[in-house]
Each structure stands twice: as structure tokens, then as C-alpha cells.
C-alpha positions as CSV (number, residue, x, y, z in Angstrom):
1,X,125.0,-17.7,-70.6
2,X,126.7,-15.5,-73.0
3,X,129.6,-16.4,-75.5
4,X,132.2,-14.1,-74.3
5,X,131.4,-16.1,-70.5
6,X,131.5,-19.2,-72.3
7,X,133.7,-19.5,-74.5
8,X,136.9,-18.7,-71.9
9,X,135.3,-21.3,-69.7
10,X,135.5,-24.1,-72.6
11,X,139.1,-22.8,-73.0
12,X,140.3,-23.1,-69.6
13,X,138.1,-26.2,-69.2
14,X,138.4,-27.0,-65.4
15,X,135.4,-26.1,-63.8
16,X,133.3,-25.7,-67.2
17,X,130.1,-27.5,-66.8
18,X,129.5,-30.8,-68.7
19,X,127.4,-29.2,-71.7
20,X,124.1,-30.7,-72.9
21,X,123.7,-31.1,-77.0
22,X,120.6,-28.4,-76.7
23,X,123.0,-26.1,-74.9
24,X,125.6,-26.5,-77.5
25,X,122.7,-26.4,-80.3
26,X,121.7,-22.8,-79.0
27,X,125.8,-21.8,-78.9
28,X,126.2,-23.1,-82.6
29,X,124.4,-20.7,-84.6
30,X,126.1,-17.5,-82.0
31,X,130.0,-19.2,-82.4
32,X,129.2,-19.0,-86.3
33,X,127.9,-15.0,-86.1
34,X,130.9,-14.3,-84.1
35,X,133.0,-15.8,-86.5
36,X,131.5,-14.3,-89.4
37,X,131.7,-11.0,-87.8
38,X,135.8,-11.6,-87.2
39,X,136.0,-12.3,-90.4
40,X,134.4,-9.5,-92.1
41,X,137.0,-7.0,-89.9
């Protein structure tokens, strides 16, 4: 699933799915990109 799905579903957190540790292992390493890339605007 991409972030910019994702991460709105973690923020409204009602019908996000329960999320698995590999799940959130494979979204670590993208959340950190994307935030690097915020930061560097």
C-alpha cells in the first residue's frame, strides 16, 4: 500500500487495519525518506 494511502488511514484511525510489525518494518525505512525529503525543502 502506498504511504500517501497509508499514512491518512493511521491518522483518521477508524477503519485502518490492525498492522503487522513486517508491514510496519517495510513502512519504516519509506516514513524516514519522506521525511528526509520534507526536510531538505
Amino acid at each position: 500500500m502506498p504511504i500517501d494511502m497509508l499514512l491518512p488511514r493511521i491518522a483518521r484511525d477508524d477503519d485502518a487495519p490492525p498492522m503487522s510489525l513486517d508491514d510496519l518494518a517495510k513502512l519504516l525505512p519509506k516514513l524516514g525518506c519522506a521525511v528526509e525529503e520534507v526536510a531538505e525543502m
